[in-house]
Residue frames as qw, qx, qy, qz and C-alpha x, y, z in Angstrom:
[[0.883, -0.279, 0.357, 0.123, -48.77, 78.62, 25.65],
 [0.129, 0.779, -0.506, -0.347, -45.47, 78.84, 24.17],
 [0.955, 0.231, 0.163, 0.090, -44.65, 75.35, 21.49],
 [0.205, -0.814, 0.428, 0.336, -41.27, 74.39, 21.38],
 [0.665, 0.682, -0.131, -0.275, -39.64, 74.24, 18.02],
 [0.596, 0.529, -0.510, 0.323, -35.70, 73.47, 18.22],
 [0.797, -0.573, 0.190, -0.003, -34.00, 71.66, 21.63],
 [0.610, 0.619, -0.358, 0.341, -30.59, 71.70, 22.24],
 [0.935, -0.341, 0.008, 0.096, -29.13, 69.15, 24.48],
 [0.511, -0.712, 0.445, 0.187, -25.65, 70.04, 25.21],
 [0.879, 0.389, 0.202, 0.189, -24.52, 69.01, 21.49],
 [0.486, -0.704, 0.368, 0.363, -21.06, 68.97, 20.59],
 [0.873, 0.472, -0.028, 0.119, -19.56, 68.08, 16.99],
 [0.419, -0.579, 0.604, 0.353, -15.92, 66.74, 16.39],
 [0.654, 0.699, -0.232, -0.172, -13.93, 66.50, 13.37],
 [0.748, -0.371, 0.455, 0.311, -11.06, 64.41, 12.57],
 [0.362, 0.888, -0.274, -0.077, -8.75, 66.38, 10.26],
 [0.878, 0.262, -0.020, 0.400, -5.42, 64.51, 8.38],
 [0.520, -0.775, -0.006, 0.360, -2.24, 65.86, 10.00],
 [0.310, -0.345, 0.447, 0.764, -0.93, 66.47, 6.83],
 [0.684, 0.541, -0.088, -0.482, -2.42, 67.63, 3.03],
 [0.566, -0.052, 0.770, 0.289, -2.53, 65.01, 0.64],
 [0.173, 0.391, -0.462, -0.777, -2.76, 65.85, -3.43],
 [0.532, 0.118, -0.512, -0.664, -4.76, 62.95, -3.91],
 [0.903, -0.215, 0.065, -0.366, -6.67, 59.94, -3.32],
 [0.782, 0.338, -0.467, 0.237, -3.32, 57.63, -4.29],
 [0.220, 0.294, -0.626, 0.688, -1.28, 59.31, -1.52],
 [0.437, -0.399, 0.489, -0.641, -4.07, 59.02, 1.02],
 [0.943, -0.162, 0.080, -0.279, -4.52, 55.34, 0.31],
 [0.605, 0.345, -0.557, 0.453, -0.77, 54.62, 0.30],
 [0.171, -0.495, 0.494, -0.695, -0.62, 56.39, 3.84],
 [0.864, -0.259, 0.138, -0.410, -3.70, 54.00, 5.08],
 [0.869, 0.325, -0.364, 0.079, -2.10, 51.09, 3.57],
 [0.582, 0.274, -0.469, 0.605, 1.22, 51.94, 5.30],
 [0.567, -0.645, -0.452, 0.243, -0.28, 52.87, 8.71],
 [0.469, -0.101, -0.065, 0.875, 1.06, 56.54, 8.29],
 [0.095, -0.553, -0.337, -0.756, -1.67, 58.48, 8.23],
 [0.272, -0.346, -0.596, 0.672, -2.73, 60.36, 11.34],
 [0.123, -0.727, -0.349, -0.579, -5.68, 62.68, 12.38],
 [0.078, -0.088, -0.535, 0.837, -5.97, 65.10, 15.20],
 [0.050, -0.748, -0.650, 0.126, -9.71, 66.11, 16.65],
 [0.115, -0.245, -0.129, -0.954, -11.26, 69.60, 15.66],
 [0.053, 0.674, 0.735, -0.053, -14.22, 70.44, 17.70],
 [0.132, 0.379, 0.454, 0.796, -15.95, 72.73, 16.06],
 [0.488, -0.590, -0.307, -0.565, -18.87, 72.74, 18.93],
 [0.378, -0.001, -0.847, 0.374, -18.76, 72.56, 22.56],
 [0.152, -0.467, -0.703, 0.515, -21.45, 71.88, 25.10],
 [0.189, -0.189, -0.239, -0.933, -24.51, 74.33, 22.77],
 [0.134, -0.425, -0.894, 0.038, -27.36, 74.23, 24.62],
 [0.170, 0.218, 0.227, -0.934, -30.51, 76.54, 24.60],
 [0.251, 0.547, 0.771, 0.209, -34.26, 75.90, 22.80],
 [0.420, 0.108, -0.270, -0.860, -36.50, 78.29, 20.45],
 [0.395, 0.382, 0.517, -0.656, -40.10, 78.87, 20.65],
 [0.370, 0.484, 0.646, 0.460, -42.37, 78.71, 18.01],
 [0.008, -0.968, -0.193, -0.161, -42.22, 82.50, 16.32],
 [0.487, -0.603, 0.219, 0.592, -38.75, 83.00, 17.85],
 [0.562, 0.806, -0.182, 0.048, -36.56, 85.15, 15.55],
 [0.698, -0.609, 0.276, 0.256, -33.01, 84.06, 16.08],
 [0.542, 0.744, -0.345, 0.185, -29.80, 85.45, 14.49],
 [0.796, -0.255, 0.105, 0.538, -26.38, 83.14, 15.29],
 [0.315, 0.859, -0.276, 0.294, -23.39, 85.90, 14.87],
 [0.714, -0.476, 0.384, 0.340, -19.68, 85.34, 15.27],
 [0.162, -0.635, 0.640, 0.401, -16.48, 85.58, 14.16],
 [0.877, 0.257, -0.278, -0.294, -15.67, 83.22, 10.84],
 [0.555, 0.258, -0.747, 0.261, -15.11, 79.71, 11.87],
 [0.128, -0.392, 0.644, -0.644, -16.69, 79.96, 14.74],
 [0.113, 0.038, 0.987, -0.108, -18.87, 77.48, 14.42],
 [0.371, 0.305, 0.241, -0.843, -22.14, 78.86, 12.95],
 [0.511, 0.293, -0.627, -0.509, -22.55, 76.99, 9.93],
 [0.304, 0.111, -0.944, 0.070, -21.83, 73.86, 11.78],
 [0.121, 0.230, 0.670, -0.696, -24.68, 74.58, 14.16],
 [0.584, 0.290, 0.059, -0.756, -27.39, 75.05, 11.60],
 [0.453, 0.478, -0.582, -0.477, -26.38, 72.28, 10.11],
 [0.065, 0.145, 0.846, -0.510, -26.96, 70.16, 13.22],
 [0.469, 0.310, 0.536, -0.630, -30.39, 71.62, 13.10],
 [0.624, 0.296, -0.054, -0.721, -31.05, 71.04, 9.98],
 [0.939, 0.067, 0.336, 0.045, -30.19, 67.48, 9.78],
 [0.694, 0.573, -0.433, 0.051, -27.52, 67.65, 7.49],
 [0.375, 0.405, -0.772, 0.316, -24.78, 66.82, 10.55],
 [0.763, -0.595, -0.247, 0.041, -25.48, 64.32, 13.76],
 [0.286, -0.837, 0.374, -0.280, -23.93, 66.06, 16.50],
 [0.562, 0.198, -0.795, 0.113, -21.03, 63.74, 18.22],
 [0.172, -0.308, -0.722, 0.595, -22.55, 64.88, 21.75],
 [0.356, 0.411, 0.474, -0.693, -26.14, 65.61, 23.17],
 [0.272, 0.425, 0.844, 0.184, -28.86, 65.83, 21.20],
 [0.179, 0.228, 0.004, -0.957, -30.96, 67.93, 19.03],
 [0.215, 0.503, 0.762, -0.348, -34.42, 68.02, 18.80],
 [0.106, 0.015, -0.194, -0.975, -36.87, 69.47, 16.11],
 [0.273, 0.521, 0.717, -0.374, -40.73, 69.92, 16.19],
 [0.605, 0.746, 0.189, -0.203, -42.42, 70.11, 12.64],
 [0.809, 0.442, 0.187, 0.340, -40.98, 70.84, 9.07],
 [0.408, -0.760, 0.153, 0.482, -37.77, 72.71, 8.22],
 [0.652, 0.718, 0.021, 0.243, -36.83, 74.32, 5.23],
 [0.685, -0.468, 0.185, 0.527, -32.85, 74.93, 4.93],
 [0.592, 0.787, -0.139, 0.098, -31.25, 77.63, 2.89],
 [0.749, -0.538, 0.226, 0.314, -27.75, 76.73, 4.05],
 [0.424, -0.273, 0.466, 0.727, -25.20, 76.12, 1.12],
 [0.342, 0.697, 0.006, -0.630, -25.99, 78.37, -1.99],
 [0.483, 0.466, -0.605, -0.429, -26.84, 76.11, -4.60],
 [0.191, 0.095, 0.975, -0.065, -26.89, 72.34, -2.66],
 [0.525, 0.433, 0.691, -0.245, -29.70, 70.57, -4.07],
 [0.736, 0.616, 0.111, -0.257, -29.91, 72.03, -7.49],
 [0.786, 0.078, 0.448, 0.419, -27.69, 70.77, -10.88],
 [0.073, 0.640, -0.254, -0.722, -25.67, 73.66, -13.06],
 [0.081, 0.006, 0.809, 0.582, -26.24, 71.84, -15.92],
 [0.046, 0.562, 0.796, 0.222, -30.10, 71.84, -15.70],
 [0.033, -0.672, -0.379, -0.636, -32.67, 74.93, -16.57],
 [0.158, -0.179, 0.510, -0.826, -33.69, 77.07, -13.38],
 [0.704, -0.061, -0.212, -0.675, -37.18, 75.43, -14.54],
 [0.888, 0.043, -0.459, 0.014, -35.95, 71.76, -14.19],
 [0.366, 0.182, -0.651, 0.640, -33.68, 72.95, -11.16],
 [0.584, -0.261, 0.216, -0.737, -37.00, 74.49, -9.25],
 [0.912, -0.191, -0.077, -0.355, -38.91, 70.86, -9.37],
 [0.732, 0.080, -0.596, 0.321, -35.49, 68.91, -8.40],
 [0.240, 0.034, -0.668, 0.704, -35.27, 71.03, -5.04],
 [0.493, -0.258, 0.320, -0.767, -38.50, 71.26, -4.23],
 [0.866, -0.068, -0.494, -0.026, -38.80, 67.40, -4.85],
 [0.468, 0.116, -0.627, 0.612, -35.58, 67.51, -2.22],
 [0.220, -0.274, 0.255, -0.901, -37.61, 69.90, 0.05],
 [0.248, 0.317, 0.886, -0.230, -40.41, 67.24, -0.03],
 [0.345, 0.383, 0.006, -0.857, -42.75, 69.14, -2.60],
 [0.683, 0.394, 0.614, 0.028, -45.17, 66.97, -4.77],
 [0.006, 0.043, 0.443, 0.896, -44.86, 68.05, -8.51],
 [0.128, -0.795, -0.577, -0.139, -48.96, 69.07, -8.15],
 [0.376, -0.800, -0.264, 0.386, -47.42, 71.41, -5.80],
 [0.202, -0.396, 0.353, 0.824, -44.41, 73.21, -7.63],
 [0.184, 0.358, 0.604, 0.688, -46.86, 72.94, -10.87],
 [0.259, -0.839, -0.475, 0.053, -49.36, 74.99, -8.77],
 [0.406, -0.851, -0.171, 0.285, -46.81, 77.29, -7.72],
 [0.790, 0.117, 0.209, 0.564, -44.65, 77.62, -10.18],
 [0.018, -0.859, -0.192, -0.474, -45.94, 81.19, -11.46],
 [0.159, -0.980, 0.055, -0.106, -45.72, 82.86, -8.21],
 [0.954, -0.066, 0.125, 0.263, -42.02, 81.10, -7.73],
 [0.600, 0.105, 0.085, 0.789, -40.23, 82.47, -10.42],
 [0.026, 0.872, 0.155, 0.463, -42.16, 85.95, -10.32],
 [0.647, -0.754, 0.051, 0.103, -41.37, 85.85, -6.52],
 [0.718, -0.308, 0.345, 0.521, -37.34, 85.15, -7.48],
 [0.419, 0.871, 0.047, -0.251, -37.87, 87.48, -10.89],
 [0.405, -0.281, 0.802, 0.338, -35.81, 85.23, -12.82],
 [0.680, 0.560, 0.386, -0.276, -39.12, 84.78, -15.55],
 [0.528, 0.773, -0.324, -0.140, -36.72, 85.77, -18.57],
 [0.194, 0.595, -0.776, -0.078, -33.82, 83.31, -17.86],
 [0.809, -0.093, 0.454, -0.363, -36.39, 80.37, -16.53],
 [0.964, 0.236, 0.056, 0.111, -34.77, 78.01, -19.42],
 [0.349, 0.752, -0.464, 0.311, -30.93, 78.92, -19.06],
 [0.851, -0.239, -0.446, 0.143, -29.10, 76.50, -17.47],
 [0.697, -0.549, -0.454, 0.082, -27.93, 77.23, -14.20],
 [0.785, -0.206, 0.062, 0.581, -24.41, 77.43, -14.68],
 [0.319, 0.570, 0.350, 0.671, -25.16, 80.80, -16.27],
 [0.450, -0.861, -0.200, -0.131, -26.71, 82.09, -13.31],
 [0.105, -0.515, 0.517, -0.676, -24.93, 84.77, -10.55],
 [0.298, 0.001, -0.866, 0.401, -24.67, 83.56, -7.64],
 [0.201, 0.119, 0.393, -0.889, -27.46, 86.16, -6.44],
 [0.674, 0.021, -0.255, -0.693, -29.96, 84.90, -9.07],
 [0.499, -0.057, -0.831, 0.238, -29.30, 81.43, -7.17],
 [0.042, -0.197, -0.610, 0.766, -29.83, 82.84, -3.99],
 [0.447, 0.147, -0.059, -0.881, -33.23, 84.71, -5.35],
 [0.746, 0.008, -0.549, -0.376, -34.56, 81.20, -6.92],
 [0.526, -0.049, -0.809, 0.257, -33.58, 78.96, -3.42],
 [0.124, 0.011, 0.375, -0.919, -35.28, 81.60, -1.29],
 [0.453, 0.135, -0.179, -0.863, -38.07, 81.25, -3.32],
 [0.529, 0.136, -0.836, -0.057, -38.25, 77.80, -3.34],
 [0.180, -0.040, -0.723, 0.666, -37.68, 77.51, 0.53],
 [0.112, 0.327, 0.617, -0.707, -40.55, 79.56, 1.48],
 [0.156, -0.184, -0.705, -0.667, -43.02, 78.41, -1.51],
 [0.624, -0.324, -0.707, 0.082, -44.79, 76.39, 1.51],
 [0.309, -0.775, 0.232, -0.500, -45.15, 78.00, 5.06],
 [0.666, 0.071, -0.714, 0.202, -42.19, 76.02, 6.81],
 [0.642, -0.739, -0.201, -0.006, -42.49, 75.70, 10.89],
 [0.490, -0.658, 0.219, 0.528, -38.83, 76.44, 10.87],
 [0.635, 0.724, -0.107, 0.248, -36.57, 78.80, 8.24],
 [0.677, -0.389, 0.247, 0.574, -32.41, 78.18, 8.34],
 [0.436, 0.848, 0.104, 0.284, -31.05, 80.89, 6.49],
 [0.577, -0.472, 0.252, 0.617, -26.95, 81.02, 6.25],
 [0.320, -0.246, 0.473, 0.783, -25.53, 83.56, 4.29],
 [0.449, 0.428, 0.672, 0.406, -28.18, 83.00, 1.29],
 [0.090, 0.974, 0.200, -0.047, -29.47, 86.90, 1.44],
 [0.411, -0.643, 0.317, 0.563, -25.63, 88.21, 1.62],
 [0.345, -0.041, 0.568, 0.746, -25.17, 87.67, -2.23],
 [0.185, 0.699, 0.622, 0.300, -28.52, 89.08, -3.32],
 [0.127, 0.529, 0.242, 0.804, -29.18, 92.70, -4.38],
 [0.009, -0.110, -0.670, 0.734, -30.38, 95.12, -1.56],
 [0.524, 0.027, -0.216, -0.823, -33.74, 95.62, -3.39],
 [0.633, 0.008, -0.746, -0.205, -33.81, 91.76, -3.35],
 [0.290, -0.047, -0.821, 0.489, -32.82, 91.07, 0.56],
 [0.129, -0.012, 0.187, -0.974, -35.61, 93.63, 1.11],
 [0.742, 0.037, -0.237, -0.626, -38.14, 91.86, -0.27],
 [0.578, -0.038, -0.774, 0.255, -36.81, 88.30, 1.53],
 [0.080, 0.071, -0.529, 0.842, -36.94, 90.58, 4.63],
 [0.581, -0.012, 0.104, -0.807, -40.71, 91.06, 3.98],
 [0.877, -0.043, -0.412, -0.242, -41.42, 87.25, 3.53],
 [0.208, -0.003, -0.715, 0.668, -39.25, 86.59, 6.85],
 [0.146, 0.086, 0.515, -0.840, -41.67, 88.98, 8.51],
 [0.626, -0.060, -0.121, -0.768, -44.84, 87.87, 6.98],
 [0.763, -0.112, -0.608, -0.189, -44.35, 84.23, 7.70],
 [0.249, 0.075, -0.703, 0.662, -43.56, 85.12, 11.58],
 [0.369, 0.160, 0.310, -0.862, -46.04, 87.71, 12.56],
 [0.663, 0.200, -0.103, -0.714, -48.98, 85.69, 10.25],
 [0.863, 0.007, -0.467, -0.191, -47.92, 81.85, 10.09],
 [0.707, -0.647, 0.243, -0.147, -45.83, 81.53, 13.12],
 [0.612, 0.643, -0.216, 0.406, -42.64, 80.67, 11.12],
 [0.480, -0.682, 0.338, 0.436, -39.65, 80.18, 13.56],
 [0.606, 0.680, -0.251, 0.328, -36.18, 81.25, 12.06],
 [0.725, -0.509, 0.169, 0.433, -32.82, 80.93, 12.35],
 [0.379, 0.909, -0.135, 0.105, -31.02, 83.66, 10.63],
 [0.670, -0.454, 0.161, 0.565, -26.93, 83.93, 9.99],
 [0.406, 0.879, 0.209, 0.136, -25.63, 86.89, 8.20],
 [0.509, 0.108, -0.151, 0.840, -22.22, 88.34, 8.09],
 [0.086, -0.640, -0.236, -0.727, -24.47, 91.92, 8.19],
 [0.222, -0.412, -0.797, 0.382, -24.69, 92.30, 11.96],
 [0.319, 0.145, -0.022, -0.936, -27.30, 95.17, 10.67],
 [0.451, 0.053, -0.741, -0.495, -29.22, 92.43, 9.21],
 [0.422, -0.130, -0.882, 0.166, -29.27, 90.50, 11.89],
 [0.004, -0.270, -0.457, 0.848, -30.50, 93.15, 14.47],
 [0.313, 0.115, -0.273, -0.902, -33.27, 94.15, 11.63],
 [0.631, -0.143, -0.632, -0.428, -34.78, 91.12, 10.79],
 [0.557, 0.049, -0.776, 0.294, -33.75, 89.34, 14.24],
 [0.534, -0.769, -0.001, -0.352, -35.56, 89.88, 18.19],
 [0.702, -0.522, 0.485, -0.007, -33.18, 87.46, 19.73],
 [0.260, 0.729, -0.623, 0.110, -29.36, 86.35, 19.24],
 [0.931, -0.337, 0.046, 0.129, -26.76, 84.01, 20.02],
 [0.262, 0.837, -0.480, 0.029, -23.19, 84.95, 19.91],
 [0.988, -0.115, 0.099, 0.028, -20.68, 81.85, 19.34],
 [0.133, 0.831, -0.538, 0.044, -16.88, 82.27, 19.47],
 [0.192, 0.442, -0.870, 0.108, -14.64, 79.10, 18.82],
 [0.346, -0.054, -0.926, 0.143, -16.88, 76.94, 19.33],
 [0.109, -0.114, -0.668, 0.727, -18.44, 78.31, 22.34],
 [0.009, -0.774, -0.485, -0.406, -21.96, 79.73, 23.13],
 [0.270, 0.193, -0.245, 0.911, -21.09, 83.49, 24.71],
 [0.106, 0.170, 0.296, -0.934, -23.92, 84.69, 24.84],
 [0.164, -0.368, -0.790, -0.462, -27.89, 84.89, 24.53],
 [0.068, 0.500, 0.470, -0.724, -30.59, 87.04, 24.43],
 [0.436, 0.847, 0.203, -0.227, -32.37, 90.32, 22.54],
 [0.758, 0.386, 0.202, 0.485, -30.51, 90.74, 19.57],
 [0.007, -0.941, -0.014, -0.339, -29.44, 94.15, 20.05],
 [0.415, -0.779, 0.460, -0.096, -27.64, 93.74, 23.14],
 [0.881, 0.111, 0.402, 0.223, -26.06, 90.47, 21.26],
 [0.481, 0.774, 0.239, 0.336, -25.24, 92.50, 18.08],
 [0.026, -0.929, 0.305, -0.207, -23.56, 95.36, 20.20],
 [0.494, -0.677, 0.513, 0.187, -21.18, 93.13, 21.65],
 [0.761, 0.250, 0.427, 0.420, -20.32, 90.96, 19.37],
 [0.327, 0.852, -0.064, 0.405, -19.52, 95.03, 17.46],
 [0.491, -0.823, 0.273, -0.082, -17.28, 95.48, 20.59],
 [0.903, -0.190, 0.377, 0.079, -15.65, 92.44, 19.66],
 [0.611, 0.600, 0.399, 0.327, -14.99, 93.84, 16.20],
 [0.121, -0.990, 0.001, -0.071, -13.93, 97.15, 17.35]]
């Protein structure tokens, strides 16, 4: 019996974008004030609809701007959709923006227990796990250097690690493997595939790499402007969407 994980109800998201730049907050509350400010509608999404299984692999790929981000972010709670609905079944760990949830000013040590508090993690749980954590993110020498010190890749290596401390029922993963070492993405790639094939881990995967995506990924979606194009086996996703590129 297949258990479904993510629904998508015809969901749509609109923006409302200032028809001009403003330099600051002064000029954009003079404009309100003086009934001269104007917005025009961006939609970013139209009319996405399809569900994942539990155990699906699924890589979103497109063009930039086409609306991929905004779609994981739908699933992962961070945006309500302005149309349809989305549905999720069980927990959902989000690596979306590289770096949300933790503070450059604080340690990687003190920045581990603030996002896995945000993740929902008890401190019992991140003191339990702390060890395999940073070994797992091999950060262990800079574990008291504040943040702001860190590469972007040793970010990415510690929010990975974080994310999938826990066996989540769903992993969102935008971009976060793109800044890490290829020794590193390799070894993300093997905790992808051990928490599918052995906890049943769904995933949603987005990767500029459309190698990446086709590696780690059985099944695709290909979104252009907005649109959904296309869905299926990742491969035959992946090759067009190279066709497109061509």
């Amino acid at each position: 019996m297949t258990e479904l994980m993510i629904e998508l109800n015809h969901v749509g998201m609109s923006f409302n974008i200032a028809n001009e730049q403003l330099n600051s907050l002064k000029e954009y509350f003079i404009k309100i004030a003086r009934k001269e400010l104007f917005f025009k509608e961006f939609v970013a999404l139209h009319d996405i609809d399809f569900t994942i299984n539990r155990g699906d692999v699924y890589g979103i790929v497109g063009t930039n701007g086409s609306g991929k981000s905004t779609l994981l972010k739908i699933i992962a709670g961070v945006l309500e959709p302005t149309k349809g609905t989305c549905s999720i079944n069980g927990s959902i760990a989000p690596l979306i923006e590289l770096g949300a949830g933790f503070d450059a000013e604080l340690s990687a040590r003190e920045n581990t227990y603030l996002n896995g508090a945000l993740l929902g993690y008890s401190k019992q749980f991140i003191d339990e796990n702390f060890d395999s954590i940073v070994d797992f993110a091999e950060v262990r020498d800079f574990i008291d250097m504040p943040l702001k010190n860190y590469s972007s890749g040793m970010v990415a290596r510690i929010a990975f690690a974080i994310a999938t401390a826990t066996t989540p029922d769903i992993l969102v993963v935008d971009e976060a493997l793109s800044v890490g070492d290829f020794l590193f993405q390799e070894k993300c790639e093997r905790r992808i595939a051990d928490l599918v094939d052995n906890h049943g881990t769904t995933l949603l995967f987005v990767s500029h790499s459309i190698d990446q995506v086709e590696r780690v990924c059985n099944q695709a979606v290909g979104i252009e402007k907005g649109h959904m194009r296309m869905k299926g086996k990742a491969e035959e996703v992946c090759e067009a969407y190279r066709s497109l590129e061509a």
